[in-house]
Backbone as CSV, one residue per row, in Angstrom:
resi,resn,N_x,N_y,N_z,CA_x,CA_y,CA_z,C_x,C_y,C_z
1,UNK,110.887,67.400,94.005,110.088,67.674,92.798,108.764,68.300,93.217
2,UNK,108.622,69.322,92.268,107.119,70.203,92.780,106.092,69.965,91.588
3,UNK,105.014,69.441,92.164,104.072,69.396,90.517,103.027,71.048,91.272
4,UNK,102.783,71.705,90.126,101.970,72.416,90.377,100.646,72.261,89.898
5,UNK,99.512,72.096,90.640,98.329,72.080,90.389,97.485,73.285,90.107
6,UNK,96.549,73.744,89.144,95.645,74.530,89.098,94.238,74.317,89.418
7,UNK,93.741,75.079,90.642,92.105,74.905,90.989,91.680,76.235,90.123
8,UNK,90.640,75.594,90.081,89.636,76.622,88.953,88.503,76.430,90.230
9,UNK,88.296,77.394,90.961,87.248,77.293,91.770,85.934,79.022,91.897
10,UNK,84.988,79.203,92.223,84.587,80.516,92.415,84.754,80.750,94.067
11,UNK,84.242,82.004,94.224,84.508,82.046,95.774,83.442,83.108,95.772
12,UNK,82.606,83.308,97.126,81.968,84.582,97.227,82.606,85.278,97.890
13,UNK,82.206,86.841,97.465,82.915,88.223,97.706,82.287,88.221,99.141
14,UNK,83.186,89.330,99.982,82.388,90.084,100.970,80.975,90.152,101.092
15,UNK,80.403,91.140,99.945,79.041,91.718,99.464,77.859,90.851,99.690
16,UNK,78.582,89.425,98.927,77.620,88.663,98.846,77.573,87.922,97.470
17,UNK,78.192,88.712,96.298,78.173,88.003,95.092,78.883,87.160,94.949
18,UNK,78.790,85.958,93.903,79.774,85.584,93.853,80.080,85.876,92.404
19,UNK,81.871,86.117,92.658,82.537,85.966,91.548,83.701,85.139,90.832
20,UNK,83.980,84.998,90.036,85.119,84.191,89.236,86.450,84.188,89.987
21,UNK,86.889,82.692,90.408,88.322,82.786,91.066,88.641,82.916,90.057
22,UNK,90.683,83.378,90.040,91.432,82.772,88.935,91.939,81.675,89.309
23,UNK,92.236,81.199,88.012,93.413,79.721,87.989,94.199,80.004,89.223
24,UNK,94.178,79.295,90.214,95.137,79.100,90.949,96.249,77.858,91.475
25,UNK,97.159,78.130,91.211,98.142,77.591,91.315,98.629,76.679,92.498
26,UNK,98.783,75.595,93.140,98.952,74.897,94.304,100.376,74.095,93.870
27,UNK,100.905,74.540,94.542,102.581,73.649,94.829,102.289,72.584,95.592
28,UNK,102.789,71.020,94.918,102.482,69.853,95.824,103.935,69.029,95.670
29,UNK,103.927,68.175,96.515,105.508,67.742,96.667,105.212,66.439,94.984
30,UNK,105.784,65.783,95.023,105.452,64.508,94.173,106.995,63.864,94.048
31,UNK,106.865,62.489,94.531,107.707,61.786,94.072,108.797,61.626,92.874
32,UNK,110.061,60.971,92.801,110.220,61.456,91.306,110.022,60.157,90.588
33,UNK,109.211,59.338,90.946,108.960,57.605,90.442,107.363,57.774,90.848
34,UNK,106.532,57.967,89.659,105.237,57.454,90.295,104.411,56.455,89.523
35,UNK,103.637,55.738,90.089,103.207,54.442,89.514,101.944,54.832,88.904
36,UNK,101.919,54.288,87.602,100.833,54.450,86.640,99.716,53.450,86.596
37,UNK,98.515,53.915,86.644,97.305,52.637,86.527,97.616,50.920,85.979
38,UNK,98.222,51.343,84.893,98.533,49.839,84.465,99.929,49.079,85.225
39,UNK,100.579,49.459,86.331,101.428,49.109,87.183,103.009,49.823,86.233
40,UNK,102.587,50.140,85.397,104.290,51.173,84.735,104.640,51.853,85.894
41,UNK,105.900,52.438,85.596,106.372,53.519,86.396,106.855,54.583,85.210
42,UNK,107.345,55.967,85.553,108.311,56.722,84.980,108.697,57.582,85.482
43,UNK,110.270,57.673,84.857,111.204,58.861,85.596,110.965,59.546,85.384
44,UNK,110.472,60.941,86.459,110.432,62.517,86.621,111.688,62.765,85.925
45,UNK,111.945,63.954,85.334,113.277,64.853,84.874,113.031,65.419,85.956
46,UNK,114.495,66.198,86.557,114.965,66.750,87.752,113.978,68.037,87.889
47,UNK,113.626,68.828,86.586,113.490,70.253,86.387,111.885,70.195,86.794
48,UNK,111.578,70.780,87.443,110.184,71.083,87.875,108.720,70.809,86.858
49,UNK,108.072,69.838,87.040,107.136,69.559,85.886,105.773,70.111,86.420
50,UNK,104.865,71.315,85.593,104.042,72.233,86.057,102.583,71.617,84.720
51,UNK,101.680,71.312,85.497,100.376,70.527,84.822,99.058,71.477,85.704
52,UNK,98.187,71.563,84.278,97.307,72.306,84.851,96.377,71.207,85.247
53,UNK,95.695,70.730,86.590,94.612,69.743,86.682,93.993,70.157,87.232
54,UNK,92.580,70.065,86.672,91.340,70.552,87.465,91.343,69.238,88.830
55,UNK,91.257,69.292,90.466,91.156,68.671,91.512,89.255,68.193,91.944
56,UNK,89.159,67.523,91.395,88.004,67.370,91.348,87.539,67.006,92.851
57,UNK,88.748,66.436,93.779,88.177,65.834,95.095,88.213,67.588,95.972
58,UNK,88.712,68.725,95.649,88.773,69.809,96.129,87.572,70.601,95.594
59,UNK,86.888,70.392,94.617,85.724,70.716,93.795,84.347,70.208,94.902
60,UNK,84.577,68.836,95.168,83.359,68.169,95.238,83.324,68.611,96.861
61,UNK,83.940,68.936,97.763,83.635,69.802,98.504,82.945,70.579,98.549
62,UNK,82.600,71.559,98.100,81.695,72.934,97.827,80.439,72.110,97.593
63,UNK,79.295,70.583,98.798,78.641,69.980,98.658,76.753,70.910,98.948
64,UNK,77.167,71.949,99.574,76.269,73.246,99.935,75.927,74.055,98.743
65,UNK,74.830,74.113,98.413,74.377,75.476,97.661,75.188,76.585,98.194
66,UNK,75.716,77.243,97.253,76.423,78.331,97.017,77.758,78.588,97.765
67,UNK,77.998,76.844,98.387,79.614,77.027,98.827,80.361,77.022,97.762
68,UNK,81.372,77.737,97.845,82.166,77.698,96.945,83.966,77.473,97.539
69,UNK,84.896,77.415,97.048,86.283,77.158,97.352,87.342,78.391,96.977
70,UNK,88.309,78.761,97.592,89.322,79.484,97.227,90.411,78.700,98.040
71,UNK,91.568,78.452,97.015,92.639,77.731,97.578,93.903,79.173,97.171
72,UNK,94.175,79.047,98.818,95.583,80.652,98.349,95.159,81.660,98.151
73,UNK,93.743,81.992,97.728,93.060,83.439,97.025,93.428,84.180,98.129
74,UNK,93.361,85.795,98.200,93.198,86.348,99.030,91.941,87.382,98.879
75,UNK,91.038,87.138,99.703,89.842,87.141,99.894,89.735,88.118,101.115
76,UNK,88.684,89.462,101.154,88.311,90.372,102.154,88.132,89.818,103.077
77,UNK,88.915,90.011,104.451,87.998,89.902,105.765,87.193,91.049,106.415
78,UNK,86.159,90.441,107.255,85.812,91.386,108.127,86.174,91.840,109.224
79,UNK,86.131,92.982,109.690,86.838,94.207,110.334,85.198,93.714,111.612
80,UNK,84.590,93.836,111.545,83.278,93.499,112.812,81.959,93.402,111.942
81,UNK,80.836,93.279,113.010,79.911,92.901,112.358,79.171,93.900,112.411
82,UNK,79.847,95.108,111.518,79.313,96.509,111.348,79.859,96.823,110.385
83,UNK,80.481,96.008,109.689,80.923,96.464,108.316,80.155,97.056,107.259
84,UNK,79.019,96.385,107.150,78.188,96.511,106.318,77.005,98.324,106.365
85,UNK,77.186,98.155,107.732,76.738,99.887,108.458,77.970,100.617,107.684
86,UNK,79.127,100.349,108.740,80.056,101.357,108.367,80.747,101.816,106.622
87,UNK,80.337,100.727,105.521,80.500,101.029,104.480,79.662,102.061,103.762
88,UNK,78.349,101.811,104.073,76.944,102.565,103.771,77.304,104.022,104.033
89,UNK,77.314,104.422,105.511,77.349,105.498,106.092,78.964,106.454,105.446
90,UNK,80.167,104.819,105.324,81.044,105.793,105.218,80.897,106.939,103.888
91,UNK,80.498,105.750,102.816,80.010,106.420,101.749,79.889,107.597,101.529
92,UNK,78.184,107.361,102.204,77.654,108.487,102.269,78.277,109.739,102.808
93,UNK,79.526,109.656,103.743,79.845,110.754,104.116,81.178,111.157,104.014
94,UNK,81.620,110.273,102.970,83.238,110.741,102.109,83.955,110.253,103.211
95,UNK,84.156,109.211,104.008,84.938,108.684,105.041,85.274,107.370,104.383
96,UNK,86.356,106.791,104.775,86.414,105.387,104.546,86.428,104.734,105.168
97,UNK,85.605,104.027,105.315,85.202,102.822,106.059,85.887,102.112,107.572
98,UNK,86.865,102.066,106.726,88.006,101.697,107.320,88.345,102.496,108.484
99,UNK,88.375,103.369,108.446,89.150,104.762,109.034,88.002,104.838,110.311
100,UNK,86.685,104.878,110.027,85.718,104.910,110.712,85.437,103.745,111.755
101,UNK,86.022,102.351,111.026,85.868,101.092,112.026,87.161,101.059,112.709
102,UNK,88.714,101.952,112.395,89.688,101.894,113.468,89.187,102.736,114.592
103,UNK,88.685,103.617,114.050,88.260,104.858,115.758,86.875,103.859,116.547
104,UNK,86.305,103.068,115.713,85.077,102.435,116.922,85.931,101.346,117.483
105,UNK,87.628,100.690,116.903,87.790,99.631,117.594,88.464,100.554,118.831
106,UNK,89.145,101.818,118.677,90.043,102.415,119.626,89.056,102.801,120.732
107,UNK,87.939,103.565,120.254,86.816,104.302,120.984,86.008,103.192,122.014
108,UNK,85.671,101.922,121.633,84.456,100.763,122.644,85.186,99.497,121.981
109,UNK,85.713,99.113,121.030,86.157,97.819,121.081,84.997,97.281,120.340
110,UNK,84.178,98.331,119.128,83.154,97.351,118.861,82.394,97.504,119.765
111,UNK,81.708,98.017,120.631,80.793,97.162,121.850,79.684,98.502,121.864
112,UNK,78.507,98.373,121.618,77.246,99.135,121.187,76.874,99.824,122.741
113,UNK,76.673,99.404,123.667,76.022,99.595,124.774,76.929,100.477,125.305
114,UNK,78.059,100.692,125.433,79.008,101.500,126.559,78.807,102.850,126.856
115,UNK,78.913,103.327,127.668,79.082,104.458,128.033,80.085,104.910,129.099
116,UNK,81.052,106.145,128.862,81.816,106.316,130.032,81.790,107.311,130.862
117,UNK,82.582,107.417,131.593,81.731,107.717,132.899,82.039,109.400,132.784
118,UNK,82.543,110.071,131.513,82.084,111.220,131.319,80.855,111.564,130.021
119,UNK,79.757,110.264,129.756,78.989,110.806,129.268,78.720,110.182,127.590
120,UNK,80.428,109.395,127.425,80.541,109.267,125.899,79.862,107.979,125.454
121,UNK,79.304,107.730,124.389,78.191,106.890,124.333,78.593,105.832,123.200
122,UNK,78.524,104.589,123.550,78.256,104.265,121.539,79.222,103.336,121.219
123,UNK,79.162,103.057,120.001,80.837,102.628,119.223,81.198,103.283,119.049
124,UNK,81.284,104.446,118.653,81.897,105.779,118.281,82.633,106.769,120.009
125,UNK,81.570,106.366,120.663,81.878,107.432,121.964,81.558,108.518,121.715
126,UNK,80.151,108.700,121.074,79.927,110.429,120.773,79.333,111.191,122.166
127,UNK,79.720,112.131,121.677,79.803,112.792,123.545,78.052,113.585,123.536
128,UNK,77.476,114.047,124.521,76.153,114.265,124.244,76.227,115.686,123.627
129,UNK,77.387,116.260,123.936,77.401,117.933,123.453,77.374,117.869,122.149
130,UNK,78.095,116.794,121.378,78.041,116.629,119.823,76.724,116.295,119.352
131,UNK,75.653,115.727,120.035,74.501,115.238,119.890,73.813,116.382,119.586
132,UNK,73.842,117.513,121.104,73.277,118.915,120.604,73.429,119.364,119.704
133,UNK,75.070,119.868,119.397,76.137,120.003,117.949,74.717,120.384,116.781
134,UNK,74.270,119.085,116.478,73.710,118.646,115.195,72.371,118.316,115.343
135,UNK,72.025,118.775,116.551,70.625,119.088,116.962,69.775,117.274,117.315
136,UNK,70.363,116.527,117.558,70.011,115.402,117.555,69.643,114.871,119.218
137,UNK,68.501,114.099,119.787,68.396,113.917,120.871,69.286,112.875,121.269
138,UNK,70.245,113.631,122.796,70.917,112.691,123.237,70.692,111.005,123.540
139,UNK,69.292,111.396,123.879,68.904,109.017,123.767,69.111,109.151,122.443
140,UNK,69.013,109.283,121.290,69.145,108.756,120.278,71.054,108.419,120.356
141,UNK,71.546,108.839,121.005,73.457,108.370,120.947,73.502,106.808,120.710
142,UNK,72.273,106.298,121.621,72.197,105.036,121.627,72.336,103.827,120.460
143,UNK,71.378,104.590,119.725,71.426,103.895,118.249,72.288,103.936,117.580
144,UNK,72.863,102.700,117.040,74.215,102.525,116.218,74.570,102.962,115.193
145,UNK,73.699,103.086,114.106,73.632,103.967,113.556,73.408,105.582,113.206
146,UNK,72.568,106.186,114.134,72.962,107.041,114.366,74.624,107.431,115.337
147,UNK,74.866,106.737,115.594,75.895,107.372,116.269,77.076,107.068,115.389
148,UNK,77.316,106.208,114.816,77.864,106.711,113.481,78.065,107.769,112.591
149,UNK,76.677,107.844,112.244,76.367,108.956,111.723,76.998,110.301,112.008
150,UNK,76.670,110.347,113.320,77.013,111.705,114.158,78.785,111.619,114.068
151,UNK,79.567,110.902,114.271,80.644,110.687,114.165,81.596,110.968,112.861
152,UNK,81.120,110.312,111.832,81.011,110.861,110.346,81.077,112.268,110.221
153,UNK,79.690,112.658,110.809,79.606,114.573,110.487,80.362,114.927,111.370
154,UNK,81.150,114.801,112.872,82.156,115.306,113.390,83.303,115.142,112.630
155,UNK,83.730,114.417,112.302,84.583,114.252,110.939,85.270,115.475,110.173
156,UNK,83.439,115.394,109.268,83.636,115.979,108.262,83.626,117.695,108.471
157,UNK,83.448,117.774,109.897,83.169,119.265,110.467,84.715,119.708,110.898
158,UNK,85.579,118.713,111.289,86.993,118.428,112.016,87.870,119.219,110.493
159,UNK,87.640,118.194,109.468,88.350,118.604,108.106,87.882,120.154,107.211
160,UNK,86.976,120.273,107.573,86.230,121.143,107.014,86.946,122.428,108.051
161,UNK,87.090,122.694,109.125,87.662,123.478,110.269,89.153,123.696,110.209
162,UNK,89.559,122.752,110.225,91.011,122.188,110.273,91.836,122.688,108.616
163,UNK,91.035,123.119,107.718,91.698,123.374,106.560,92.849,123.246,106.219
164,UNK,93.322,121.886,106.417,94.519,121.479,105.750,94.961,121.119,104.665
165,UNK,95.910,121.942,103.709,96.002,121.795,102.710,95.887,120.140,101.968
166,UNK,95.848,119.943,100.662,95.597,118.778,100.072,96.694,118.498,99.800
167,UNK,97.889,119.193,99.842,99.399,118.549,99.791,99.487,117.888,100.804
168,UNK,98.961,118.262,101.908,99.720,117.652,103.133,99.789,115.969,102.798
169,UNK,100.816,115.038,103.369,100.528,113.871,103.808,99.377,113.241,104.201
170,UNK,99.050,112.397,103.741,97.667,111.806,104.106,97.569,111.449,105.568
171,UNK,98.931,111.012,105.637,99.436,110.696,107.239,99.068,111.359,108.104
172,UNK,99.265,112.898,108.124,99.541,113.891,108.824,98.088,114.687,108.910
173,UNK,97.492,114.332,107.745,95.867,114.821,107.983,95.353,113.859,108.926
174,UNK,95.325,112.780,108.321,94.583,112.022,109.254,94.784,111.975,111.069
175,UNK,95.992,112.499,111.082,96.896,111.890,112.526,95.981,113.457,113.241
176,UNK,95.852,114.638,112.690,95.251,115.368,112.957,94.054,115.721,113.169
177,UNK,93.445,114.636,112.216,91.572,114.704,112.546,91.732,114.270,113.907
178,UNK,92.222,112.808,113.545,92.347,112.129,114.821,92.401,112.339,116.756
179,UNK,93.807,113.017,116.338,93.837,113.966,117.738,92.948,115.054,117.885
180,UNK,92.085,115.679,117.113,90.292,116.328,117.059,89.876,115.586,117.727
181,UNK,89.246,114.506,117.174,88.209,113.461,117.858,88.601,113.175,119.391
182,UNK,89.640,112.863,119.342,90.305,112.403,120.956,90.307,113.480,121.854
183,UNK,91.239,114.562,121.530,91.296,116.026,122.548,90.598,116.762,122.253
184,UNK,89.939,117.135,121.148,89.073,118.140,120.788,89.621,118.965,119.792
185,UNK,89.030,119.589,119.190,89.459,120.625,118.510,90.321,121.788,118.804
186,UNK,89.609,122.046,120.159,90.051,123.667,120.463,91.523,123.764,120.826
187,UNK,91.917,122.361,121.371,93.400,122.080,121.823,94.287,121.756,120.430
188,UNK,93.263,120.696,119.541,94.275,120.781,118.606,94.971,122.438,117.480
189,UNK,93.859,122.964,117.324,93.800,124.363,116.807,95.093,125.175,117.621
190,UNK,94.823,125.182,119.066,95.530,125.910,120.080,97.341,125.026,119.393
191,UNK,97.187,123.715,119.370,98.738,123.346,119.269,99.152,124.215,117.672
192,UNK,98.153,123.975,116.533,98.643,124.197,115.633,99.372,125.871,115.292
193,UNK,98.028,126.836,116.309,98.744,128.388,116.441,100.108,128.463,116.893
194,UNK,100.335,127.870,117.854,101.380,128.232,118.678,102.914,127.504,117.478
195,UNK,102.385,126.217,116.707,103.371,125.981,115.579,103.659,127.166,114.733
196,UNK,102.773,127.895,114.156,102.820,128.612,113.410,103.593,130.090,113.660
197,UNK,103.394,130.428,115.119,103.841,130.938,115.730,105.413,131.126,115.907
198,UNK,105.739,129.917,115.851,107.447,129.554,116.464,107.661,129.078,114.995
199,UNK,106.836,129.391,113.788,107.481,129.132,112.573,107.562,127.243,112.065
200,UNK,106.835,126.532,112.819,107.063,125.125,112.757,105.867,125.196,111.602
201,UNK,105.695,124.039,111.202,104.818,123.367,110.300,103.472,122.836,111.111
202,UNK,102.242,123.515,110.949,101.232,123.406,111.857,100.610,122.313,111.004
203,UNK,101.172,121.502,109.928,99.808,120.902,109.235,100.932,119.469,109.417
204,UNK,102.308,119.160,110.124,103.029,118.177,110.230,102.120,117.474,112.200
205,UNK,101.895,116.277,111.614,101.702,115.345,113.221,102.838,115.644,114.017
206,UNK,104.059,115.547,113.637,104.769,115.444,114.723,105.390,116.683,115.227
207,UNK,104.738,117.711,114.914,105.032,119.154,115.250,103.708,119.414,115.875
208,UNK,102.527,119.170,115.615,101.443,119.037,116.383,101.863,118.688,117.574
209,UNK,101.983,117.052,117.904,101.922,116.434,118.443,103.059,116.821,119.400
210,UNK,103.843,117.676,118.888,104.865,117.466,119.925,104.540,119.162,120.692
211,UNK,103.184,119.860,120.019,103.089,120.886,120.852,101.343,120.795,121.987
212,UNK,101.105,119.700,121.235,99.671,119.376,122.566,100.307,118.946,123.512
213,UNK,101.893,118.496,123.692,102.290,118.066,124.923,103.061,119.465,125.466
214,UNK,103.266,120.111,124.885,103.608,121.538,125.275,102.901,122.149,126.238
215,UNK,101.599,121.815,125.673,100.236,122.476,126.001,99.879,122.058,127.380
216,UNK,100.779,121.681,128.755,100.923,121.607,129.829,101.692,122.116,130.612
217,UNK,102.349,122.961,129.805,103.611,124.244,130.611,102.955,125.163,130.351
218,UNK,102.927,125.856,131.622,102.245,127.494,131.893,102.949,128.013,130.627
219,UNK,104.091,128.214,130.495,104.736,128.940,129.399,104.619,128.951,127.982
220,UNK,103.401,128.098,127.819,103.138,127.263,126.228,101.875,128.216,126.787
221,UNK,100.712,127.494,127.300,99.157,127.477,127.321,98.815,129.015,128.030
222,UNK,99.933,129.694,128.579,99.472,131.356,129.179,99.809,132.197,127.606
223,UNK,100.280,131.514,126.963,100.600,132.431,125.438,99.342,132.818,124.665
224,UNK,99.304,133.632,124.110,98.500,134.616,123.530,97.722,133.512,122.323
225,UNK,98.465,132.664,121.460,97.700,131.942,120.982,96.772,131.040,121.309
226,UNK,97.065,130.441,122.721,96.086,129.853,123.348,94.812,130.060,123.804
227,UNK,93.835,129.677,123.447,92.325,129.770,123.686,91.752,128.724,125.029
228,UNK,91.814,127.425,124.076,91.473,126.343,125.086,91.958,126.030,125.852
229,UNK,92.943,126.375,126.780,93.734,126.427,128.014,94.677,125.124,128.117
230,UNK,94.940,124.928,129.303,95.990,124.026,129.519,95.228,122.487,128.835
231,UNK,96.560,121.798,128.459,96.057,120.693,128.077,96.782,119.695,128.992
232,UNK,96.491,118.698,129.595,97.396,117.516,130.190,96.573,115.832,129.509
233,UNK,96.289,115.953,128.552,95.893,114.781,128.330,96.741,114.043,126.895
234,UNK,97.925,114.762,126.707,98.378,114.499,125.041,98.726,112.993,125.281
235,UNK,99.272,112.420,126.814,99.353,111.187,125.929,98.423,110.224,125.598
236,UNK,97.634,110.176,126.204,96.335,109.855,125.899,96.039,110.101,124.219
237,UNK,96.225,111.087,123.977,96.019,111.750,122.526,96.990,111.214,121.773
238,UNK,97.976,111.174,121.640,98.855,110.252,121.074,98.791,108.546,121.222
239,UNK,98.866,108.221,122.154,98.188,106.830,122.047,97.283,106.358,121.300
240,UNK,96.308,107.128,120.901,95.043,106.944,120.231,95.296,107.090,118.974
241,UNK,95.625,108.064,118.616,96.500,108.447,117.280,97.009,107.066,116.934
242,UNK,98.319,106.719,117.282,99.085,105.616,116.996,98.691,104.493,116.667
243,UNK,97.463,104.042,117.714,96.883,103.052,117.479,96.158,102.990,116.478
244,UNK,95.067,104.136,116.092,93.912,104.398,115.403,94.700,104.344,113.568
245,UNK,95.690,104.920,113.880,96.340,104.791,112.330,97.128,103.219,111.959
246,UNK,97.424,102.846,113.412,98.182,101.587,113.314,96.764,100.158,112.309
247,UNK,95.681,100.939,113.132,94.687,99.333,113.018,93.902,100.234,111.585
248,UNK,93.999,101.346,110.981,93.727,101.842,109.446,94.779,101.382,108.607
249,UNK,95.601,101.034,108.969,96.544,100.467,108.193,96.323,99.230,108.098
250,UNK,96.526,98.629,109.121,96.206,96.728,109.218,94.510,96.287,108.249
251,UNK,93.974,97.395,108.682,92.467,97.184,107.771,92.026,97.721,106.268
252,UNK,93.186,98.137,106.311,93.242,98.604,104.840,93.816,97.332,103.987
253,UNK,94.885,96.608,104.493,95.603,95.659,104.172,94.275,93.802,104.365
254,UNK,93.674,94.143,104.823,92.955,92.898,105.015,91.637,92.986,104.418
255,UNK,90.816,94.597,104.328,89.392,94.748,104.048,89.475,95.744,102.490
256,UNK,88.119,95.338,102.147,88.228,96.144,101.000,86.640,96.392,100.456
């Protein structure tokens, strides 16, 4: 026998506000004989008996100013403790959030201070040439916010370049900024000519993707469409990809 209980509780948001839970519902086992204050008993019917009760011992918990309770709710988590940056900025720069905190978990893991040992700086990993890019002083990479920032407008410079139609798959755009940020542009551009070239679909990932690995045979990268020369780093570039869309997905599903 299942009695179902209803908590009426509030919960605070992400943000900070708080707002109105709904009625929520709690499945509890219950006997089918239970004993009544004055020592009665009575028989449960077999068929599931559903009572709305406010739980007052689940109430009186929330003993803290402005704790509040959610039983079952599903409630935003946080993605790092840059959420609150990366929402602001994404905003501001037509990115989502999200999308922006999978490339800082792929890029440093979250971790502000890093730098690698060709130069790339940040949560983001902005490289110092992008710093010039946008006229910005390379110590400033340092700052977290700016380097965000700067990351954002590589972005929006990637899509803006990359002119891929608005039919395309969202998938397939993104999988393409992506491999931008990671290999660069000039290689991704270089894979997409040489698609276009052999008649493939230059705005599909996996026709991309399957020509930045091209892009290590003399016979691909000596071709006339090629600019940025040989490439040997696609798996690298694909890895990143995979992941970077794998953990935009998982954070899309958990953050909001």
């Amino acid at each position: 026998m299942i009695l179902s209980l209803v908590v009426l509780a509030g919960f605070e948001s992400s943000l900070g506000s708080t707002v109105a839970a709904p009625a929520i519902f709690v499945d509890v086992p219950i006997t089918q004989t239970e004993s009544l204050e004055d020592g009665e008993t009575t028989e449960r019917a077999d068929s599931t008996a559903t009572a709305e009760v406010l739980v007052d011992s689940l109430a009186n918990q929330a003993t803290n100013e402005g704790e509040q309770i959610a039983v079952t709710a599903k409630l935003p988590q946080q993605i790092s403790k840059f959420d609150t940056l990366m929402k602001r900025v994404g905003a501001e720069s037509g990115h989502d959030w999200r999308f922006v905190s999978a490339i800082a978990y792929c890029e440093s893991r979250f971790t502000e201070g890093l730098v690698s040992r060709c130069g790339a700086t940040g949560l983001m990993q902005v490289m110092p040439i992008v710093a010039r890019h946008f006229k910005v002083p390379v110590s400033h990479l340092h700052n977290t916010e700016t380097n965000v920032r700067l990351a954002c407008r590589l972005l929006t410079e990637f899509e803006k370049t990359l002119g891929i139609p608005e039919s395309t798959p969202e998938y397939d755009r993104l999988s393409i900024i992506l491999a931008s940020y990671n290999a660069g542009l000039g290689h991704v551009q270089d894979a997409r000519r040489l698609a276009k070239a052999d008649g493939a679909n230059p705005n599909s990932w996996a026709v991309v993707s399957n020509y930045l690995k091209l892009k290590a045979n003399p016979a691909y990268y000596n071709r006339s469409e090629v600019k940025a020369g040989r490439f040997g780093g696609s798996r690298e570039t694909l890895s990143f990809v995979e992941l970077a869309m794998s953990k935009y997905a998982h954070y899309c599903q958990i953050a909001w």
